[in-house]
N, CA, C and O atoms as CSV, one atom per row, in Angstrom:
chain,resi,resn,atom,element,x,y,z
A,1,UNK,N,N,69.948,-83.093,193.087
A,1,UNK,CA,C,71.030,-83.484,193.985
A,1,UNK,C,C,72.362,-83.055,193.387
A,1,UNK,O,O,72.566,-83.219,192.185
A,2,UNK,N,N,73.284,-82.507,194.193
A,2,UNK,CA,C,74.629,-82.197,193.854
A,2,UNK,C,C,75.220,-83.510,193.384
A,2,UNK,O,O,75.172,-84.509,194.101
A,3,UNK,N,N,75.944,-83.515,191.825
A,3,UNK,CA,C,76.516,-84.738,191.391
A,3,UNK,C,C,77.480,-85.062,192.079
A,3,UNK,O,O,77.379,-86.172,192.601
A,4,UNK,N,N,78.630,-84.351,192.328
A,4,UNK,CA,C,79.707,-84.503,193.056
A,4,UNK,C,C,79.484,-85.098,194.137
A,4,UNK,O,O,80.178,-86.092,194.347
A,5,UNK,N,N,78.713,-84.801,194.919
A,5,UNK,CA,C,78.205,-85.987,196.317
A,5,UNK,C,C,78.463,-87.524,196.300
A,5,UNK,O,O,78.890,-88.265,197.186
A,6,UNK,N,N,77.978,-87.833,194.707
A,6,UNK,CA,C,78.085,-89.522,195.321
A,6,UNK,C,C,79.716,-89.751,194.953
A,6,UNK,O,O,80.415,-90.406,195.727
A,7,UNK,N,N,80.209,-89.235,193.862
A,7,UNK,CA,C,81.779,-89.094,194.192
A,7,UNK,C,C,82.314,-89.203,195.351
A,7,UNK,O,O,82.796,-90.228,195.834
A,8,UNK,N,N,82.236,-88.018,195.892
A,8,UNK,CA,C,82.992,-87.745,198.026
A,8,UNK,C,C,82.638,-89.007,198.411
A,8,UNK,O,O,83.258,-89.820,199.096
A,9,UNK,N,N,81.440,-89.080,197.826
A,9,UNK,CA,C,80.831,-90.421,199.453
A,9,UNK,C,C,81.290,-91.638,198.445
A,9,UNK,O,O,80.323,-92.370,198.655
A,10,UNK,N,N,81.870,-92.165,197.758
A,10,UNK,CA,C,82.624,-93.303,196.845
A,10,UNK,C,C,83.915,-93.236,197.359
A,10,UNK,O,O,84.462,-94.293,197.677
A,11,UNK,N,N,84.810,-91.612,197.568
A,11,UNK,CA,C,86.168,-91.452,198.175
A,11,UNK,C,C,86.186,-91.961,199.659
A,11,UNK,O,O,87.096,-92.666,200.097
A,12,UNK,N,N,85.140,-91.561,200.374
A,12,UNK,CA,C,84.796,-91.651,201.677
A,12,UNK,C,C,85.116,-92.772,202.061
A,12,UNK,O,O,86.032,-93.048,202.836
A,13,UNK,N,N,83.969,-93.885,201.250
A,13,UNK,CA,C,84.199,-95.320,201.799
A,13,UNK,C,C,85.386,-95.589,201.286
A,13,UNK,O,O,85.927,-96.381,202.057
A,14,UNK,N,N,86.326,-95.264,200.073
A,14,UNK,CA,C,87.562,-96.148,200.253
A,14,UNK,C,C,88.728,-95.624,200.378
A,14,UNK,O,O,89.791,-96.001,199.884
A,15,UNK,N,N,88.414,-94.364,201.341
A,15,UNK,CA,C,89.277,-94.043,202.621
A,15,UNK,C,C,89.447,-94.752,203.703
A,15,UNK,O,O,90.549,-94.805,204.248
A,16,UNK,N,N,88.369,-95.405,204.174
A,16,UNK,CA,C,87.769,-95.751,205.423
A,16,UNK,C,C,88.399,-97.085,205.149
A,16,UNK,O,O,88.998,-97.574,206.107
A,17,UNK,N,N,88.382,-97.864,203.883
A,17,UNK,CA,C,88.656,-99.757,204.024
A,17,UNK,C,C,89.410,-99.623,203.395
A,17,UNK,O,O,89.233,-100.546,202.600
A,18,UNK,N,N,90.798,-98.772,202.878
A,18,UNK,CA,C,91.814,-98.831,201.923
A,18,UNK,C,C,92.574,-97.877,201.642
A,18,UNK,O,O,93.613,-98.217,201.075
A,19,UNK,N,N,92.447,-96.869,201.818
A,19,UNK,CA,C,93.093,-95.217,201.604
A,19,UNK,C,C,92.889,-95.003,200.420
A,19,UNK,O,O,92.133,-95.645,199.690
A,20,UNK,N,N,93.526,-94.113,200.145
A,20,UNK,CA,C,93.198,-93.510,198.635
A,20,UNK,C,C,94.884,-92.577,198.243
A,20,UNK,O,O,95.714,-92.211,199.075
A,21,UNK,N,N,94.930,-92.449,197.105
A,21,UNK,CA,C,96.421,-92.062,196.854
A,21,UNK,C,C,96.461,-91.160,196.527
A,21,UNK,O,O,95.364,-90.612,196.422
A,22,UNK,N,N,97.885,-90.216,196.071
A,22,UNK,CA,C,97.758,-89.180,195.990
A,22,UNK,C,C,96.606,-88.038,195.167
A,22,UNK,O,O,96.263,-86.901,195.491
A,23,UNK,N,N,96.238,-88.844,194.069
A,23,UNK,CA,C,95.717,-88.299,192.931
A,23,UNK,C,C,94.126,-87.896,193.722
A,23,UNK,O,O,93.580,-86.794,193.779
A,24,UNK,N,N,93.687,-89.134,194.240
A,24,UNK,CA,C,92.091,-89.589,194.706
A,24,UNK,C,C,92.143,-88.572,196.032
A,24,UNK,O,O,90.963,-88.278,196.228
A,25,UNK,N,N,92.754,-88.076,196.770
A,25,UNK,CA,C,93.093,-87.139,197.611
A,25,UNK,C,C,92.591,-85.544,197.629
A,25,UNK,O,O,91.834,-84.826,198.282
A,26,UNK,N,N,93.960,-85.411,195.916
A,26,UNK,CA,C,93.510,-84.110,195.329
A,26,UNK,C,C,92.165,-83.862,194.986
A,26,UNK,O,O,91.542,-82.809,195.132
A,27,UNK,N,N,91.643,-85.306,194.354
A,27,UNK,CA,C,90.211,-85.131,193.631
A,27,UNK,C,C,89.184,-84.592,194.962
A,27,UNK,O,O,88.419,-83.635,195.083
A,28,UNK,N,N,89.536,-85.568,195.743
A,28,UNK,CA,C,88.139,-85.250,196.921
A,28,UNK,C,C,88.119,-84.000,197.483
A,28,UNK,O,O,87.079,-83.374,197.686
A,29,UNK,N,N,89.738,-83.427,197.863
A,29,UNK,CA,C,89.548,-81.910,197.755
A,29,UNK,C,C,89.068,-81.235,197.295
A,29,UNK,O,O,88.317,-80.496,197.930
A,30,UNK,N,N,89.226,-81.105,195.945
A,30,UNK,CA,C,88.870,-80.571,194.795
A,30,UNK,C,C,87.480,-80.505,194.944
A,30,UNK,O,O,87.012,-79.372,195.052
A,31,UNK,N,N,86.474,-81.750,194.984
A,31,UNK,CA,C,85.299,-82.469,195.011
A,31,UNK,C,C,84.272,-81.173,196.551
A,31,UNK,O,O,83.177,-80.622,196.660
A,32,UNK,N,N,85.557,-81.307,197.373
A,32,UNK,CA,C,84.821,-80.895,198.563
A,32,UNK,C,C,84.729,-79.393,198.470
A,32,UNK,O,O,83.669,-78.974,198.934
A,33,UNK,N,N,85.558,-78.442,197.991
A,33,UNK,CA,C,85.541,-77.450,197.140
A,33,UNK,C,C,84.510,-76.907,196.802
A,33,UNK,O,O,83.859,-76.073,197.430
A,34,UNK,N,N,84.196,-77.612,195.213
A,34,UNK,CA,C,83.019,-77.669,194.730
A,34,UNK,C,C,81.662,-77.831,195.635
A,34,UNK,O,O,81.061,-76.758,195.570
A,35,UNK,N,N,81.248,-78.378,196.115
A,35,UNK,CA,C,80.725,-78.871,196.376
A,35,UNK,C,C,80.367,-78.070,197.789
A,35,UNK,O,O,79.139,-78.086,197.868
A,36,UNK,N,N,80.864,-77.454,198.808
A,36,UNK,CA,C,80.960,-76.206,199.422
A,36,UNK,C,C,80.338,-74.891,198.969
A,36,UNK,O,O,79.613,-74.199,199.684
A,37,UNK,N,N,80.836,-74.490,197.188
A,37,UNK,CA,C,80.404,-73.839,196.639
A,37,UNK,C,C,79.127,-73.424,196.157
A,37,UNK,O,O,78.634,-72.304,196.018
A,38,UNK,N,N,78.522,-75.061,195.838
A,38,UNK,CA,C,77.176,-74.779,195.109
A,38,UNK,C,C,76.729,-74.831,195.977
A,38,UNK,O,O,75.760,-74.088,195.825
A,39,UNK,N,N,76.660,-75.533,197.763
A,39,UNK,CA,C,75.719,-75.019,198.968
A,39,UNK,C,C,75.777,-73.958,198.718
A,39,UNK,O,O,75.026,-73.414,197.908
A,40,UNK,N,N,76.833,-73.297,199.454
A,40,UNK,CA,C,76.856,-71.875,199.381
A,40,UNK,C,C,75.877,-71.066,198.674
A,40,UNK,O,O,75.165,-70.229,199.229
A,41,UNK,N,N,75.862,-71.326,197.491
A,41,UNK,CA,C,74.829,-70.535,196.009
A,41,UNK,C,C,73.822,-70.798,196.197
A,41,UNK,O,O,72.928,-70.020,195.867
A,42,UNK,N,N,73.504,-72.172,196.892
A,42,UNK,CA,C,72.038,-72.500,197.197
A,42,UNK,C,C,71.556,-71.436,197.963
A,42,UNK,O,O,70.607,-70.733,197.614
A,43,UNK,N,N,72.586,-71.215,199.651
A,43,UNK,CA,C,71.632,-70.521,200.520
A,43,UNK,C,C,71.684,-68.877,200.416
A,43,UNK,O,O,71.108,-68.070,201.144
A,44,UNK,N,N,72.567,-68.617,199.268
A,44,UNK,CA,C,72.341,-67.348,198.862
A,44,UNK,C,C,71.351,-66.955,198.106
A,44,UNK,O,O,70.932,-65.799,198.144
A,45,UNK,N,N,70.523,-68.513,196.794
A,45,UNK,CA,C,69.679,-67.865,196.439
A,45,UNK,C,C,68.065,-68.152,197.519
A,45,UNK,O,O,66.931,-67.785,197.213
A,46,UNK,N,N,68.391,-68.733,198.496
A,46,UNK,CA,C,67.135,-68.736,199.340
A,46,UNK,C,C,66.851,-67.841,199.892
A,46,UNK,O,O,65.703,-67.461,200.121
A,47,UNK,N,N,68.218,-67.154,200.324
A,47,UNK,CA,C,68.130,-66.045,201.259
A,47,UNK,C,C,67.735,-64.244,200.854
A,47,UNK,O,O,67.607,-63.257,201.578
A,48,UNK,N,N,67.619,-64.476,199.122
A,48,UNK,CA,C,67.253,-63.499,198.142
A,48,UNK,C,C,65.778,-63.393,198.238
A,48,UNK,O,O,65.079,-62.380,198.280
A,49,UNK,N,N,65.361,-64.964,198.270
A,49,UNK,CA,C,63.419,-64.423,198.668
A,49,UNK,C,C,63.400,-64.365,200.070
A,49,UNK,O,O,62.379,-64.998,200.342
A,50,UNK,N,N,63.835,-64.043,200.988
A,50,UNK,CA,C,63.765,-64.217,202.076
A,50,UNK,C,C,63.092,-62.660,202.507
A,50,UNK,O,O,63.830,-61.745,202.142
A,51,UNK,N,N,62.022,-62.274,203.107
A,51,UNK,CA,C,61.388,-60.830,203.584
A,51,UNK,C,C,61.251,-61.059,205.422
A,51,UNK,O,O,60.804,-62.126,205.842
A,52,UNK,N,N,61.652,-60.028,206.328
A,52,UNK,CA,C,61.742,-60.246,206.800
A,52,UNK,C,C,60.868,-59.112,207.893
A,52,UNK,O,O,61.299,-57.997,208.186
A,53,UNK,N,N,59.426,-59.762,208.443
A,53,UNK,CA,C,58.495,-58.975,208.678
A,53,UNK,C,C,57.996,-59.229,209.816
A,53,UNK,O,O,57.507,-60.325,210.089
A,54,UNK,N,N,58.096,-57.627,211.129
A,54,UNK,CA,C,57.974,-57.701,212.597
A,54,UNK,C,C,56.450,-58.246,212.553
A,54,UNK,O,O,55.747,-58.283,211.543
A,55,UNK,N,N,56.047,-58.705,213.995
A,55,UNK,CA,C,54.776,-59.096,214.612
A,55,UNK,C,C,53.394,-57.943,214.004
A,55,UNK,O,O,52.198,-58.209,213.881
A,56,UNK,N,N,54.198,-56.511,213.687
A,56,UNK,CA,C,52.807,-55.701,213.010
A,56,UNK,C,C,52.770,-55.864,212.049
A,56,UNK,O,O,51.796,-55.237,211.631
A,57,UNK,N,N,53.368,-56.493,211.071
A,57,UNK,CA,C,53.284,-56.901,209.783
A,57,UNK,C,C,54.495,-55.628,208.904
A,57,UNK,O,O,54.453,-55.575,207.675
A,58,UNK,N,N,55.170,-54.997,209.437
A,58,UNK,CA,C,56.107,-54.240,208.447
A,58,UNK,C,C,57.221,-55.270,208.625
A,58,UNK,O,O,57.553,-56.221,209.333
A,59,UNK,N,N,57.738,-54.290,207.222
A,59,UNK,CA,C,59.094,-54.995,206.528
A,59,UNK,C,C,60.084,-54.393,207.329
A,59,UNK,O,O,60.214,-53.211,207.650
A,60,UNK,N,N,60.964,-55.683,207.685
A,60,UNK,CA,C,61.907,-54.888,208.871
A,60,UNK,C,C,63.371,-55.807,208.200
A,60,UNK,O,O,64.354,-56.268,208.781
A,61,UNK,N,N,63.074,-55.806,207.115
A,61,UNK,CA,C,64.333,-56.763,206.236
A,61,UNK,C,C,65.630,-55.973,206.374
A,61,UNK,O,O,65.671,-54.781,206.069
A,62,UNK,N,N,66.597,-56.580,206.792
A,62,UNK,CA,C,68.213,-56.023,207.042
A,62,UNK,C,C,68.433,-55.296,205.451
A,62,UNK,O,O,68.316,-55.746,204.311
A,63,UNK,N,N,68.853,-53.788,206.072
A,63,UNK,CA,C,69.853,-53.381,204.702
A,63,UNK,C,C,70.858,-54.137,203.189
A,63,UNK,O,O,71.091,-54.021,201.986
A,64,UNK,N,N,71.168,-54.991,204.532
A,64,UNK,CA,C,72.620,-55.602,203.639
A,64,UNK,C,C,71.671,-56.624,202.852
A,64,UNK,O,O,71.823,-56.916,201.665
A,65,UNK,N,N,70.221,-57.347,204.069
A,65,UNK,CA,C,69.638,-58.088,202.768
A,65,UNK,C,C,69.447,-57.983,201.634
A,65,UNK,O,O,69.811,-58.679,200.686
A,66,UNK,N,N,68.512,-56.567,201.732
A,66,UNK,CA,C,68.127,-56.107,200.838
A,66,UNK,C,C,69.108,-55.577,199.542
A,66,UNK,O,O,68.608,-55.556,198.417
A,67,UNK,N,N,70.405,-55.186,199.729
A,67,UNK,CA,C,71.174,-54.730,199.293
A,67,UNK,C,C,71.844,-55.847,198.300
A,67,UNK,O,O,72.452,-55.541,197.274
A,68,UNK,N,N,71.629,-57.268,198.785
A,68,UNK,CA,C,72.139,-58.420,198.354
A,68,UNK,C,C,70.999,-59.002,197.140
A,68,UNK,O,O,71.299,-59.414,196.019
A,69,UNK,N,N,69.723,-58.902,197.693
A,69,UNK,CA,C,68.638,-58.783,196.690
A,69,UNK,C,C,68.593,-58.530,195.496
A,69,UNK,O,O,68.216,-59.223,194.551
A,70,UNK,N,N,69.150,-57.092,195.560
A,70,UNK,CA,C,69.239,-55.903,194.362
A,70,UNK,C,C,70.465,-56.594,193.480
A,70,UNK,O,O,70.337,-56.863,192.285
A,71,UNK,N,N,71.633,-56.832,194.223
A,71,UNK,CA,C,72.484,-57.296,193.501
A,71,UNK,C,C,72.278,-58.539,192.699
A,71,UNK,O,O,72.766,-58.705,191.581
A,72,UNK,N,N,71.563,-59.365,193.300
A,72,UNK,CA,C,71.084,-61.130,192.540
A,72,UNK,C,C,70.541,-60.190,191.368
A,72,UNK,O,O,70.875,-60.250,190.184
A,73,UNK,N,N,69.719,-59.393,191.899
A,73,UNK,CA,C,68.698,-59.552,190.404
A,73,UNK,C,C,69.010,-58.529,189.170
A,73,UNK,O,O,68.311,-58.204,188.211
A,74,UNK,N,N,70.503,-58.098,189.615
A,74,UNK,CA,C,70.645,-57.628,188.109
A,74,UNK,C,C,71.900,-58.460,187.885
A,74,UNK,O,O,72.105,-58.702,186.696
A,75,UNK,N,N,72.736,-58.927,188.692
A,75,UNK,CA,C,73.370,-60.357,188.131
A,75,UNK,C,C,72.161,-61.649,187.069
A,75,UNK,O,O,72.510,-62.287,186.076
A,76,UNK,N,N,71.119,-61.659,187.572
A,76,UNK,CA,C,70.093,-62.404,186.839
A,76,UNK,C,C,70.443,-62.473,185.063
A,76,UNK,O,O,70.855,-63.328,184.280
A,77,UNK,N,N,69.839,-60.481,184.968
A,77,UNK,CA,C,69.814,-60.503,183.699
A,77,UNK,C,C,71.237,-59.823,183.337
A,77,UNK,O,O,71.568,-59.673,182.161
């Protein structure tokens, strides 16, 4: 689980019954940021195993997928 989550959702509720001040503001920004980011990374690395194959069984995987593929895996090593 993303750590930052139970943070936001701690800002959340005491937005909702109290506000929060300037500082607790910046943070949740900040928080939501983050936290944007590592989705993000998630569905980029899902979308790296991702093959993408018509009803006859060929590989009909998008260029740019593939192109994005190549790039993960020498970012890897």
């Amino acid at each position: 689980m993303i750590q930052s989550l139970d943070r936001i959702n701690q800002l959340a509720k005491k937005a909702k019954n109290q506000g929060l001040t300037a500082e607790e503001l910046a943070e949740r920004d900040n928080l939501r940021q983050e936290y944007l980011a590592e989705i993000r990374g998630q569905v980029k690395n899902t979308m790296a195993t991702v093959t993408v194959v018509n009803e006859a069984g060929q590989d009909v995987t998008p260029a740019k997928l593939i192109a994005e593929k190549a790039k993960q895996s020498l970012e890897f090593f």
